[in-house]
N, C-alpha and C positions, 0 to 999 in steps of 0.2 A: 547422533542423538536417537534414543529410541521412540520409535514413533508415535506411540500413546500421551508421549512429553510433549507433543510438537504442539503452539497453540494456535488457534484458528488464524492469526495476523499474520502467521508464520509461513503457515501451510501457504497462503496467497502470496506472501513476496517471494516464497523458493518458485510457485508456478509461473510469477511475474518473470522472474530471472531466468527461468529457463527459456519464456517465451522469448526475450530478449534477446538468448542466444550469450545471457552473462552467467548463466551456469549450466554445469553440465550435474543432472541428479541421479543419482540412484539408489536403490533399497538392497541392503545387505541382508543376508538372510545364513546367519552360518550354519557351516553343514552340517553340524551334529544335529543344527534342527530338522531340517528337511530327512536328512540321509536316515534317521532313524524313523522317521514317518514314513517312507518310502521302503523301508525297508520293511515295517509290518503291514503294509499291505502286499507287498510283491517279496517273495521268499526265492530267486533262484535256485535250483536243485545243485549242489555243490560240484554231485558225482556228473553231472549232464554235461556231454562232451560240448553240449553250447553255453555251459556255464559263463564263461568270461565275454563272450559276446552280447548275453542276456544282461550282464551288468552292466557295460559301455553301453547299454542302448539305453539302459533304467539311469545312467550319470546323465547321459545326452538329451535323453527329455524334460531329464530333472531342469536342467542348468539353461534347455534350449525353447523348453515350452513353459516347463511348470512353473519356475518361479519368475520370469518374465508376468505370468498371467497373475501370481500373487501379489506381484510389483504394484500393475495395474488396478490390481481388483485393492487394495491396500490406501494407493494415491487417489483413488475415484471416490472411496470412503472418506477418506480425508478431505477432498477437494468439495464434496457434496455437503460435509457438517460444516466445513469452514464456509464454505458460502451461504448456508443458513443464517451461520451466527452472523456474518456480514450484514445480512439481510434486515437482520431483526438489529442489530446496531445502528445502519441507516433508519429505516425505522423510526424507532426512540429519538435520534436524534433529529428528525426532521418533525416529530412531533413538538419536541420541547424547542424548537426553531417559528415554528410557526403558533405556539401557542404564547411567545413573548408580548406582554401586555403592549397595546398600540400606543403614541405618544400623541392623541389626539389634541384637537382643538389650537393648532399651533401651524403660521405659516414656515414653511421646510422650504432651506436650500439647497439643492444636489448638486453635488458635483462628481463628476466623472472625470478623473484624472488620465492628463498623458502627458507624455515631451515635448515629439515633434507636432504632433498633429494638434496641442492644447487642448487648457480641461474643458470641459462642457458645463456648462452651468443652466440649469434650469431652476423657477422660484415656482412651488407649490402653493397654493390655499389651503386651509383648513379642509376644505372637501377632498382636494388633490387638484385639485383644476390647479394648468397651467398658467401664468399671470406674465411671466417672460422666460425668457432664452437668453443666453449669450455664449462666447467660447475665447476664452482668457489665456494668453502663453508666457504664465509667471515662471519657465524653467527654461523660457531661449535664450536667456539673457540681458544686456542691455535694456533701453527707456520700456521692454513689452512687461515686464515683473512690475512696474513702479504701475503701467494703465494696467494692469489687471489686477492691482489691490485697489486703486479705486474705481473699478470697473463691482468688483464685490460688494463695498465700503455703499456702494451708491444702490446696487441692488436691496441690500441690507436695508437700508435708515426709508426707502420709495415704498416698502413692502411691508416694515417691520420684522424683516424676520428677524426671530428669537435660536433658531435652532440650527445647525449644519449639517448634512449627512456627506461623508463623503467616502466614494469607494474606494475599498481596501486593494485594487490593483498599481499597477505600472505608476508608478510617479506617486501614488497616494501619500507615505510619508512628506515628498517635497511637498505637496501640498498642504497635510495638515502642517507645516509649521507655516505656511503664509498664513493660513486660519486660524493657528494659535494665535500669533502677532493681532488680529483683528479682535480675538476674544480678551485681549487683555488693555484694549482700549474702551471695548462694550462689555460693560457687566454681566448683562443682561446676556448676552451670547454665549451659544454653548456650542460642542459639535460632540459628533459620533461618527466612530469609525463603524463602514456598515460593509458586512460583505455584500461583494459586487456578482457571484457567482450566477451566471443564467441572465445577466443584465443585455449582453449579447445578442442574447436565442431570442430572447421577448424582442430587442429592438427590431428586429428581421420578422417579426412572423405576422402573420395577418391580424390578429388579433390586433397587437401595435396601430398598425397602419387603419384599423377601422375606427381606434380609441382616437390613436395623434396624428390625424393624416396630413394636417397643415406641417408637422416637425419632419426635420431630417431622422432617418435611421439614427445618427450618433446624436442627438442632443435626445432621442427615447432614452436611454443608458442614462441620462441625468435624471428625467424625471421619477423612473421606474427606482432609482435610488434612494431618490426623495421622497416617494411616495411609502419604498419600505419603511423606514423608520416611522411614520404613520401609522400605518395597519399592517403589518410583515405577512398579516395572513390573507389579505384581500388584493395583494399584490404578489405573494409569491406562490398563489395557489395558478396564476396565467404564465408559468417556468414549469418543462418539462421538469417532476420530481427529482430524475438523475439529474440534472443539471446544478442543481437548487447547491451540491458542494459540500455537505455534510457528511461521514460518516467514514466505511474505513472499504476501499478496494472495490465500489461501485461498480466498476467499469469491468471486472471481472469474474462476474457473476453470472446466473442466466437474467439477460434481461428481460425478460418474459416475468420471470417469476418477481425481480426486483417493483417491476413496475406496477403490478399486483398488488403488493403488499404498500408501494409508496402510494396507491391509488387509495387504497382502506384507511390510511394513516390520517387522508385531507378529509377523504368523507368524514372519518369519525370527526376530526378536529373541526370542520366546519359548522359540524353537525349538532356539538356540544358549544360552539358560540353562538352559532346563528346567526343569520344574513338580513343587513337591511333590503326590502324591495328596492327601493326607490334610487340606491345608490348604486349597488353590485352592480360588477361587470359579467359577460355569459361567460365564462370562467368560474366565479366563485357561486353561481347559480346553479352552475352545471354538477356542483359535489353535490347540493342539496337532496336526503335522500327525496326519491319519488320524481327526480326532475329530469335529469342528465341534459345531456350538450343541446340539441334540439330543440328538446323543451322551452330550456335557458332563453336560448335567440328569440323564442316567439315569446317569452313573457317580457325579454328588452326591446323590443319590437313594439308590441303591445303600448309599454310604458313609451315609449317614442312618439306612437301616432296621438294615443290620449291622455297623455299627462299623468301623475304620479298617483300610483293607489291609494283611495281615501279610505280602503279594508281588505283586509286577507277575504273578506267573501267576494269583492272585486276582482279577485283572480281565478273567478272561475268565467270569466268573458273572454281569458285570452283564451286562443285556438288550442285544443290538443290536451288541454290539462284538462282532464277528466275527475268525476267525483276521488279513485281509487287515486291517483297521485296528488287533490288536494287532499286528502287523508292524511296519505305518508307526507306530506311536504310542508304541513302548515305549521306544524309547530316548531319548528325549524325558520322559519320567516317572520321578519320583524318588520312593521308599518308602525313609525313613531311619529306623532304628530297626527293620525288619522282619527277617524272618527269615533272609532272604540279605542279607549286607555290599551284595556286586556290584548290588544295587537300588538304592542309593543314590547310583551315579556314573552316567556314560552310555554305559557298556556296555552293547552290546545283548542281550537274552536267545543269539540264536545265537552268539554269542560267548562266553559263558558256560564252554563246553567246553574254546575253547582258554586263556582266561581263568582253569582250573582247572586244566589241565596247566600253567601256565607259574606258579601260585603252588606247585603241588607242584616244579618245579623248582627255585623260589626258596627251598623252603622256608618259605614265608612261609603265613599264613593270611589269607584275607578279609579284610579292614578294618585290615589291619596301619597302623599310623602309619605319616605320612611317613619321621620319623625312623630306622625303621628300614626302611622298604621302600627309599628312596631309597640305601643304600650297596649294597643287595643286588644291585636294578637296575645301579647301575653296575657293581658286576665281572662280573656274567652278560655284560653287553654288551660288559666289556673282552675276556673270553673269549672271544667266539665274534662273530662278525659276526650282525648284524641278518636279516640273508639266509638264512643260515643256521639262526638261529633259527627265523625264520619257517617254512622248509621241514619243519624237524623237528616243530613243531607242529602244521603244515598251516592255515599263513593266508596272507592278505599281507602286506604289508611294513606298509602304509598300517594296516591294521588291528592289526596284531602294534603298531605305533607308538603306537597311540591306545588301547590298552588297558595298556601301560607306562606310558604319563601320567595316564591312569585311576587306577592303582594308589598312582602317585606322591602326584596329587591327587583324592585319593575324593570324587567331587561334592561337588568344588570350583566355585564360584560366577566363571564370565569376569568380572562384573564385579567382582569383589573387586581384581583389578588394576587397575584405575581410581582416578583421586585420587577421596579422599573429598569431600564436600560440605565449604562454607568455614561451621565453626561461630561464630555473633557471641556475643561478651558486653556491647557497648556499640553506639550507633547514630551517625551521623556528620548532621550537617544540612548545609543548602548553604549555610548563613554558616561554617559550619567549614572550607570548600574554599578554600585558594590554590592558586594556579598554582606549577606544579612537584611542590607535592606528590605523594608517592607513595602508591596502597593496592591493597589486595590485592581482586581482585573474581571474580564468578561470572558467565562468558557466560551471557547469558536467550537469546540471538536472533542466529543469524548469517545475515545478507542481502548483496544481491550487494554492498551499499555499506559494508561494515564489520562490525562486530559491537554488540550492545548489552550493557553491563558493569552488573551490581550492585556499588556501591561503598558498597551501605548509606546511601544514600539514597531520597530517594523517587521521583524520577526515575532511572533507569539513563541513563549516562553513554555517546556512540558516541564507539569506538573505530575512525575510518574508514579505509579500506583504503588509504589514502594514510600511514598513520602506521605500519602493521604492518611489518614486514621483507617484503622479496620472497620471495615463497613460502611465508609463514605460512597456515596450515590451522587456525583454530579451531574449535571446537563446541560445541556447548550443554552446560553441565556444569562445563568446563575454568575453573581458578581460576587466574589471571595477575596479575601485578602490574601495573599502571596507572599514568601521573603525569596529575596536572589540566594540563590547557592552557589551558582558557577555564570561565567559569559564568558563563549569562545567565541569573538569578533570575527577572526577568521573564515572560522564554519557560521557564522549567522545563528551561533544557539544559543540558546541559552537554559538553564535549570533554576527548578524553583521548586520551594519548599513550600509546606502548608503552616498555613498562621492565620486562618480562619476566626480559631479560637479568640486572637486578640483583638476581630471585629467590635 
């Protein structure tokens, strides 16, 4: 294949395989190309009784140095674009992963699937607080399957919970069909399949052990599953980025540079949600700009010895945060429930002023509902131009703009616009797939060759980029309708066609 054809996916599984030692590569270069390059620069004298030795020496370099070095300089091109696009594929994908709307206000059951060693079950609160543990072996067989459905069943109806998470590793299909069975006795019950990727790393690292140090290592992997479907991003911002399992050949990149860019990805994303005080962990404190890791500790610290901040001006008592990092950091930080409304959206403190004159204009006080702030807003603005407002207030436009949508929506959550997660109440196998069929699924994975669909099986289904519409833009998250095209039982695949349209 000529090398300009090769595509970025490519270039990485040929370097994979070689690493491997399961191929052997090389670049062709035919002669006519070279020999005639080589020829106008180095001309032999015909008549020169070293003529034929001068030529063996100009084949011998050619063949022993030059295009060896063209080889390299050629695959190092190749390997250097291909890891870019890698980069920025992870990337994207780890964005639209952690910017999944959270599924708050709901107690979550995790489970952490295995065999021998049984699942792990942990029950969350609405905050994430722990409430119980258990470790259930509904796959060893015999009377343990029958006490570990009412070992759940009992967890379930003591807790209320409404929701399931449960990880998509070792055993997870056995498991979700014990939980399908249980959701088709409670209405009310739902589950999701949640990747488990990094569940691991976090159960092991100190962070873990300073959040759950009464839990074992393996019953963390439950809660931290449970907790994702929750908030994805206030739980998977404490999982090294590489680990986190998104995107295409991670692991063969520079990680240097990978980790750089997955680093700017959370800042931005946390950045554009915003952090409650009073909950975050020094992980998701730690992206906030103006704060980083150190900071974080001493503002959880802080909040430890005296209790939960009653205002963002409160945060200049902890130690180390100075005027210049509550600048960069305040607007960015959420205090709901304190004593200024304006703390709880992303108004900046110096905005506050004009923020104050423009609700005495409206009439309106702090924290007015939508309901009624939104009619007032619009005839203020049928009134008067924007422009005008702004001048009389003494802002700009940009900012006069973004403290009206403030008002409108009082930290209001970006991702709350985003489809929510696809909740299951039953499981689908791959004897149940014909061709044609249609279902509704969850991108895991989007690479240069398609997308990978959860269709509630155990394998995810590719939806390759030859079946999409031209111009279709998926992402991690995004729940689409799907038809079966092919399942090879065998190889564990399966193909899928697009039928979005008939959502």
């Amino acid at each position: 294949m000529p090398l300009p054809r090769l595509r970025p996916h490519q270039v990485l599984a040929i370097n994979r395989g070689e690493q491997e030692k399961v191929l052997r590569v090389a670049v062709e270069v035919p002669e006519a190309e070279w020999l005639l390059a080589a020829r106008a620069a180095f001309r032999p004298d015909r008549l020169s009784p070293l003529a034929e030795q001068l030529q063996l020496a100009m084949d011998d370099a050619a063949k022993r140095l030059l295009l060896p070095a063209v080889e390299r300089d050629a695959r190092r091109a190749l390997t250097e674009t291909a890891a870019r696009h890698a980069i920025e594929v992870f990337a994207r994908n780890l964005r639209a992963l952690l910017t999944q709307p959270p599924l708050a206000g709901r107690t979550v059951l995790g489970i952490d699937p295995g065999f021998r060693t049984g699942c792990k079950v942990a029950v969350v609160d609405a905050t994430g607080k722990v409430l119980e543990t258990a470790t259930i072996y509904p796959h060893t067989g015999g009377s343990r399957a029958d006490e570990a459905r009412r070992t759940l069943l009992a967890l379930i109806v003591r807790h209320g919970v409404t929701l399931i998470a449960i990880g998509n590793g070792t055993a997870s299909r056995e498991t979700e069909q014990l939980v399908a069975g249980l959701t088709r006795e409670r209405a009310e019950l739902h589950y999701v399949m949640v990747n488990e990727a990094g569940a691991s790393v976090y159960s092991a690292s100190k962070l873990a052990r300073a959040e759950l140090p009464e839990l074992d290592v393996s019953l963390r992997g439950a809660v931290s599953i449970g907790r994702r479907l929750q908030d994805p991003l206030a739980e998977l911002v404490k999982i090294d980025p590489q680990s986190i399992g998104v995107g295409l050949y991670q692991h063969d990149v520079d990680q240097k540079q990978l980790a750089g860019a997955l680093t700017t990805v959370v800042e931005s994303v946390v950045n554009q949600v915003g952090v409650e005080v009073n909950t975050a962990s020094p992980a998701l404190l730690g992206y906030v700009s103006g704060i980083g890791p150190k900071l974080a500790d001493h503002i959880v610290a802080h909040r430890d010895a005296h209790g939960p901040f009653n205002s963002r001006r409160a945060l200049r008592d902890v130690a180390g945060l100075g005027a210049k990092a509550f600048e960069q950091a305040a607007g960015f930080l959420r205090i709901r429930d304190g004593e200024n409304p304006l703390d709880a959206g992303a108004i900046h403190p110096e905005s506050y002023g004009v923020a104050t004159r423009l609700l005495a204009r409206l009439g309106l006080p702090a924290g007015a509902p939508p309901a009624v702030a939104q009619p007032a807003i619009d005839s203020l603005c049928e009134a008067a131009p924007i422009e005008a407002l702004a001048a009389e207030l003494g802002a700009g436009v940009p900012t006069l703009s973004d403290i009206l949508d403030q008002l409108v929506r009082p930290g209001r959550d970006p991702r709350a616009d985003l489809p929510a997660p696809l909740l299951r109440s039953d499981v689908v196998s791959m004897d149940d797939l014909l061709p044609g069929q249609a279902l509704n699924g969850t991108v895991r994975n989007v690479v240069d060759f398609g997308a990978f669909v959860d269709i509630g099986v155990k394998q995810d289904g590719l939806l390759h980029k030859r079946a999409m519409p031209p111009g279709t833009a998926l992402k991690v998250g995004d729940v689409i309708v799907v038809n079966v095209l092919a399942v090879d039982k065998e190889r564990g695949r399966i193909s899928l066609g697009w039928a979005n349209e008939q959502a």
